[in-house]
ZADO-1210 file (C-alpha; in nm, 4 decimals, padded with zeros to 6 digits):
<atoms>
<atom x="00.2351" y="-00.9192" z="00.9785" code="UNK" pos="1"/>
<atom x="-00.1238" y="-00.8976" z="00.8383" code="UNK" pos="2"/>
<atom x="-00.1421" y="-00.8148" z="00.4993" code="UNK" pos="3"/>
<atom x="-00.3307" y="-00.4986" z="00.4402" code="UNK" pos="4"/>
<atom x="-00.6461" y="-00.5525" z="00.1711" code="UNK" pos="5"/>
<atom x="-00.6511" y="-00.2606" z="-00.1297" code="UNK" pos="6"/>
<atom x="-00.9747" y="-00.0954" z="-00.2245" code="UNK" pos="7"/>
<atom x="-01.1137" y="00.1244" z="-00.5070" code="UNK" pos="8"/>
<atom x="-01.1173" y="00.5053" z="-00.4180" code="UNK" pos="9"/>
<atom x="-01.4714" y="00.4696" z="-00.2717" code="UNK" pos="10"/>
<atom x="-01.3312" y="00.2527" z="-00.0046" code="UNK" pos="11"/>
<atom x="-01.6402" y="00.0311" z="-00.1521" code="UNK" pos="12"/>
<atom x="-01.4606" y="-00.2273" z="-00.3538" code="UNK" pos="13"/>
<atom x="-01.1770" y="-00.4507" z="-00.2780" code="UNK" pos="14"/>
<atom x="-00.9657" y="-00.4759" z="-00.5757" code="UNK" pos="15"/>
<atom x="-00.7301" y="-00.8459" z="-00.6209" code="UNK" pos="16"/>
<atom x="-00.5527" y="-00.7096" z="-00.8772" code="UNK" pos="17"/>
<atom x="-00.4290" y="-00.3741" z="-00.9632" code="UNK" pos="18"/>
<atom x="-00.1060" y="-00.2212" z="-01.1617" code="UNK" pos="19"/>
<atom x="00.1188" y="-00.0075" z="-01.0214" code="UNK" pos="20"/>
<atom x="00.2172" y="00.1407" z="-01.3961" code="UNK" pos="21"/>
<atom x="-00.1761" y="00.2707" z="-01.3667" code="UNK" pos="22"/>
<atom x="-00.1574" y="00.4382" z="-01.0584" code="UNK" pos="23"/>
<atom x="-00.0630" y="00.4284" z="-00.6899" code="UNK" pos="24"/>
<atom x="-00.0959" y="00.2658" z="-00.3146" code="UNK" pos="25"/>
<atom x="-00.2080" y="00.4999" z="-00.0134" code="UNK" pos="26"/>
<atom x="-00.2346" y="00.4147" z="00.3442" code="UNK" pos="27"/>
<atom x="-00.5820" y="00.4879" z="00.4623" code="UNK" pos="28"/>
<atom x="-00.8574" y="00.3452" z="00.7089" code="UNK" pos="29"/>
<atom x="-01.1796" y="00.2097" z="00.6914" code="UNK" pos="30"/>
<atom x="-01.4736" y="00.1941" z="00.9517" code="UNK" pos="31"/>
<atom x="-01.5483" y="-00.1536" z="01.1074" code="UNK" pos="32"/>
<atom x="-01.7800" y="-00.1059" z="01.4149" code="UNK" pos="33"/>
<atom x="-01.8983" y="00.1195" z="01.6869" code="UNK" pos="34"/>
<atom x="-01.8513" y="00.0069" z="01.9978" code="UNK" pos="35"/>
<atom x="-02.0816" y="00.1366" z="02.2798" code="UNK" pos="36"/>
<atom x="-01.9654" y="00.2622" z="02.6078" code="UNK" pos="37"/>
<atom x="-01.9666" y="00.0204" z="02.8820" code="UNK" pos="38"/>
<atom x="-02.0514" y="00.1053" z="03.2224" code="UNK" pos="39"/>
<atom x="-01.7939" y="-00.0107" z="03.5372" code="UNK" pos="40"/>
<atom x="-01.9556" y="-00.2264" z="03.7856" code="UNK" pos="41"/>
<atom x="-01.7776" y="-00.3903" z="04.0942" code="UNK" pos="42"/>
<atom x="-01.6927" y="-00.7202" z="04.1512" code="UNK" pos="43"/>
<atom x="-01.9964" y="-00.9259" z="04.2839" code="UNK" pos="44"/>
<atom x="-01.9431" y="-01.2527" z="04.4843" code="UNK" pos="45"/>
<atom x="-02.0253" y="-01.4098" z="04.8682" code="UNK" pos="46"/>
<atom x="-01.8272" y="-01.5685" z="05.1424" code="UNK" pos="47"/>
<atom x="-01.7697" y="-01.8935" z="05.1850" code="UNK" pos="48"/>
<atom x="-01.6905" y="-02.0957" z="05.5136" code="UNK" pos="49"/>
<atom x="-01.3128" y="-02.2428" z="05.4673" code="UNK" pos="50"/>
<atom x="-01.2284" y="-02.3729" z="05.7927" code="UNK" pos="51"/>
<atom x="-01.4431" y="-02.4111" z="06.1165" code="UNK" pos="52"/>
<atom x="-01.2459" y="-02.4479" z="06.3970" code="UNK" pos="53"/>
<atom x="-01.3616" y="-02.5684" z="06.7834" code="UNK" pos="54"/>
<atom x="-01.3817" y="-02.2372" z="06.9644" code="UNK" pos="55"/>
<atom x="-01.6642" y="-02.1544" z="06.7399" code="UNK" pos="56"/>
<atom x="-01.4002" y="-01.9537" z="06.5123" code="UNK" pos="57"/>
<atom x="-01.4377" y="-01.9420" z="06.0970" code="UNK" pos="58"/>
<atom x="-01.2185" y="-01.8762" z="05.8274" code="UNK" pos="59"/>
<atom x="-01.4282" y="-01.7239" z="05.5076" code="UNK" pos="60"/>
<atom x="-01.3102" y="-01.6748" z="05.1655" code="UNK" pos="61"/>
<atom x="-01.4387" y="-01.4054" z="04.9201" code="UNK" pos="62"/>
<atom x="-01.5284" y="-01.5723" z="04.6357" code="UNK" pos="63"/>
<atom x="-01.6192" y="-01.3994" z="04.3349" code="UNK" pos="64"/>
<atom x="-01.9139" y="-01.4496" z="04.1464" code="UNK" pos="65"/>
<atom x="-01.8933" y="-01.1813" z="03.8214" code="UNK" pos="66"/>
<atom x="-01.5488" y="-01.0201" z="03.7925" code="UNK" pos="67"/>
<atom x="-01.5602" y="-00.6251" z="03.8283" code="UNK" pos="68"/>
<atom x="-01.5431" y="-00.4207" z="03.4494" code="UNK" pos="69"/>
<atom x="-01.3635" y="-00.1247" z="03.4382" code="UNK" pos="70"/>
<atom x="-01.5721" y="00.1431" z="03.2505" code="UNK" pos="71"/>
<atom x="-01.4663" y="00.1694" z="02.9191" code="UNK" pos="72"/>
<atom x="-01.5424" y="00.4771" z="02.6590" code="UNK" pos="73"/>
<atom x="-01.7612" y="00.4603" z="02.3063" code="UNK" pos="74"/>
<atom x="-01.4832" y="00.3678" z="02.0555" code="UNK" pos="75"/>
<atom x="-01.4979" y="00.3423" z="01.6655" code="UNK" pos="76"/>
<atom x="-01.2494" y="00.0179" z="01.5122" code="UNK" pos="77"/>
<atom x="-01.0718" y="00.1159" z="01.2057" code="UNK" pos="78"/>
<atom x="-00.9029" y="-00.1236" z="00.9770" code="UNK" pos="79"/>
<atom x="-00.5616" y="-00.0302" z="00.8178" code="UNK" pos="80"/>
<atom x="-00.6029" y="-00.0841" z="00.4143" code="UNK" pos="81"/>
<atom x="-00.4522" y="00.0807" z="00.0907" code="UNK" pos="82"/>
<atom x="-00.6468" y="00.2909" z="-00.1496" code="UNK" pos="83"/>
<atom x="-00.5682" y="00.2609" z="-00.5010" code="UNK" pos="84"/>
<atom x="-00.5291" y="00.6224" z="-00.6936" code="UNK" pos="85"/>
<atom x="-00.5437" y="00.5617" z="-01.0548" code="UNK" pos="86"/>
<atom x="-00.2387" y="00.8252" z="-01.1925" code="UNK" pos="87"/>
<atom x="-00.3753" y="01.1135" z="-01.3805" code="UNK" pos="88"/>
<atom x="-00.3182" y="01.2367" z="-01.7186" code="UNK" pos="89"/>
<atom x="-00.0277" y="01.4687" z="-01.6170" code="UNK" pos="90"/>
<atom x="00.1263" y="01.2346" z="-01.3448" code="UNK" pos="91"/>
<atom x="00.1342" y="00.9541" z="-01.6425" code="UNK" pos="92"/>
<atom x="00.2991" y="01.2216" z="-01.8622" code="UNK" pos="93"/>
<atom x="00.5366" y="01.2924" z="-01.6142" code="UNK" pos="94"/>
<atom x="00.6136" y="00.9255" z="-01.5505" code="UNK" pos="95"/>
<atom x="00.7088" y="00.8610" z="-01.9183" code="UNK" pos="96"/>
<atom x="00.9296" y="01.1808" z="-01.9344" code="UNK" pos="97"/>
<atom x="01.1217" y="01.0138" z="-01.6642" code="UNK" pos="98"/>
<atom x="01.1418" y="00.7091" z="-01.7799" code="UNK" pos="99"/>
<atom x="01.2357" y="00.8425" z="-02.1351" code="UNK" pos="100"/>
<atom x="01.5568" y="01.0139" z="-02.0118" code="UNK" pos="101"/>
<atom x="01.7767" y="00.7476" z="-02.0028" code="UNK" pos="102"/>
<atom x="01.7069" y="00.6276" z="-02.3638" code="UNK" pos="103"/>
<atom x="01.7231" y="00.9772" z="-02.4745" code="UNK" pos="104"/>
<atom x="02.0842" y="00.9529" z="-02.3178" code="UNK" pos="105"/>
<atom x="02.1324" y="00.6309" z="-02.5577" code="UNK" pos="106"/>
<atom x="02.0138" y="00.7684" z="-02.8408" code="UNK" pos="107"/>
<atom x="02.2363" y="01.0709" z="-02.8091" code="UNK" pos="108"/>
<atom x="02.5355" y="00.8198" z="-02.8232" code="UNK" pos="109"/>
<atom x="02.4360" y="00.6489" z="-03.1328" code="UNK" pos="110"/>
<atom x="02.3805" y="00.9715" z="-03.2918" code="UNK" pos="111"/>
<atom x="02.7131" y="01.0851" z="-03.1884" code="UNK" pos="112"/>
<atom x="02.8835" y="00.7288" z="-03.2751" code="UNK" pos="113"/>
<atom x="02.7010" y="00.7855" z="-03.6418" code="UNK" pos="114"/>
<atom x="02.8471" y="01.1360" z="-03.6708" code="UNK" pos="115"/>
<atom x="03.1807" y="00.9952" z="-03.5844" code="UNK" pos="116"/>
<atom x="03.1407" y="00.7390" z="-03.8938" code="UNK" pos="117"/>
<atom x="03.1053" y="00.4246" z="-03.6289" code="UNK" pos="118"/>
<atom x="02.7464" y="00.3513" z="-03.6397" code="UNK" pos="119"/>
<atom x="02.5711" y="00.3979" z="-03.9841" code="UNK" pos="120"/>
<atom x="02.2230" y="00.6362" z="-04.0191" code="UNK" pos="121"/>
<atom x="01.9116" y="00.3877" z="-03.9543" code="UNK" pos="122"/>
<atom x="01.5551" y="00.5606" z="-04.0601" code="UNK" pos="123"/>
<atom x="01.4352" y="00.3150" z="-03.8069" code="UNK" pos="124"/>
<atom x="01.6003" y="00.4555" z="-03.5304" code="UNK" pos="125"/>
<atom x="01.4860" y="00.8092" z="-03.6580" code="UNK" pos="126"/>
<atom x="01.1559" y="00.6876" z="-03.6626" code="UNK" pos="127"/>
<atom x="01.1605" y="00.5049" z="-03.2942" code="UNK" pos="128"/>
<atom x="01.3244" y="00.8505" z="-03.1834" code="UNK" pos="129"/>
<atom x="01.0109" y="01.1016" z="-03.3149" code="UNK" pos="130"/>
<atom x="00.7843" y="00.8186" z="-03.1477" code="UNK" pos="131"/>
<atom x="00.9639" y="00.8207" z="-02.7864" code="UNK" pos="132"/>
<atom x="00.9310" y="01.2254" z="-02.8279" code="UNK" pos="133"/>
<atom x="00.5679" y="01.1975" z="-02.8982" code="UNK" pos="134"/>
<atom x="00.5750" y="00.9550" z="-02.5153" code="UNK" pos="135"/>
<atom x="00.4210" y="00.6811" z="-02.7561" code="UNK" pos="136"/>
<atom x="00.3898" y="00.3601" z="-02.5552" code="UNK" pos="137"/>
<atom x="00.5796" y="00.1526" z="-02.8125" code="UNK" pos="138"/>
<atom x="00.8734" y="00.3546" z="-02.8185" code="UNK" pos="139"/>
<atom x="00.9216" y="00.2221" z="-02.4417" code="UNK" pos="140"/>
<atom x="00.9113" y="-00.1589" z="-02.5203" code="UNK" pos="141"/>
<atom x="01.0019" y="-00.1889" z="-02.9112" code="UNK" pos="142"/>
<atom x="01.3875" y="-00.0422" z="-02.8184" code="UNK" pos="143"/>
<atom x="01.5858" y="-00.0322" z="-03.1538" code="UNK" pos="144"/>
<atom x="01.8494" y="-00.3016" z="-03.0840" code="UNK" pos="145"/>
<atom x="02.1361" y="-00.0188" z="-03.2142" code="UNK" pos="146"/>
<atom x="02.0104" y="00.2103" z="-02.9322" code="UNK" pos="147"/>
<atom x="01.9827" y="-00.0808" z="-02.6626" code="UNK" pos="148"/>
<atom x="02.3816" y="-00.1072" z="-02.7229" code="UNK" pos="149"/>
<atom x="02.4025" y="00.2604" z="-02.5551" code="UNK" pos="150"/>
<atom x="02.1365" y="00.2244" z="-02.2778" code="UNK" pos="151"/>
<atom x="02.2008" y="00.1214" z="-01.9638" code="UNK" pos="152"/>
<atom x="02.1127" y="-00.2287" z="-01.7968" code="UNK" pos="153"/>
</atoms>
């Protein structure tokens, strides 16, 4: 299987590297050539003496000089590729929210396991928590190791 080439959204550029955090892959096609129509013509060719036999007889063989071409239609050639869509504003928004629900699930537990005198209070945590509500980009990676207890692998 070929592997399909990505370009910018201009179809322009082709892109060797690209994140899928930033935005997304779309199937699309770009133009390679017109191809003009092509008129039929029949087989061309002459006979040629096989055999001669005594009685003044021949066999002849057709042979063929240029092969007939079926009449073919004006075509355009298209090239499968992937367009790169950068994610907007919203759809990045949207992204984090769902990829903040699980640690809001973990934080929940250490809140509850502090309420319940297991866990102690940690202003850190507190702090990592109003940062993750704010969708602050740190607040994915720089997981408060009392939290990561409570998340899931």
């Amino acid at each position: 299987m070929k592997k399909l080439r990505v370009f910018d959204e201009s179809k322009q550029r082709e892109l060797s590297s690209y994140s899928l955090d930033e935005g997304r892959l779309v199937p699309d096609k770009k133009f390679v050539a017109r191809h003009a129509a092509v008129a039929g013509r029949a087989a061309s060719g002459h006979y040629e003496t096989a055999a001669e036999y005594p009685n003044g007889g021949k066999d002849v063989v057709w042979v063929v000089d240029t092969p007939a071409e079926p009449a073919r239609a004006a075509y355009d050639e298209y090239e499968d590729i992937f367009v790169f869509v950068p994610f907007t504003e919203a759809e990045r928004a949207d992204a984090l929210r769902q990829k903040r629900v699980p640690l809001l699930d973990a934080f929940d537990k250490w809140e509850k396991a502090v309420l319940r005198g297991r866990e102690r209070d940690d202003p850190a945590v507190t702090a990592w928590f109003s940062a993750l509500l704010d969708l602050e980009a740190a607040a994915f990676s720089c997981i408060p190791e009392r939290v990561r207890y409570y998340f899931p692998a």
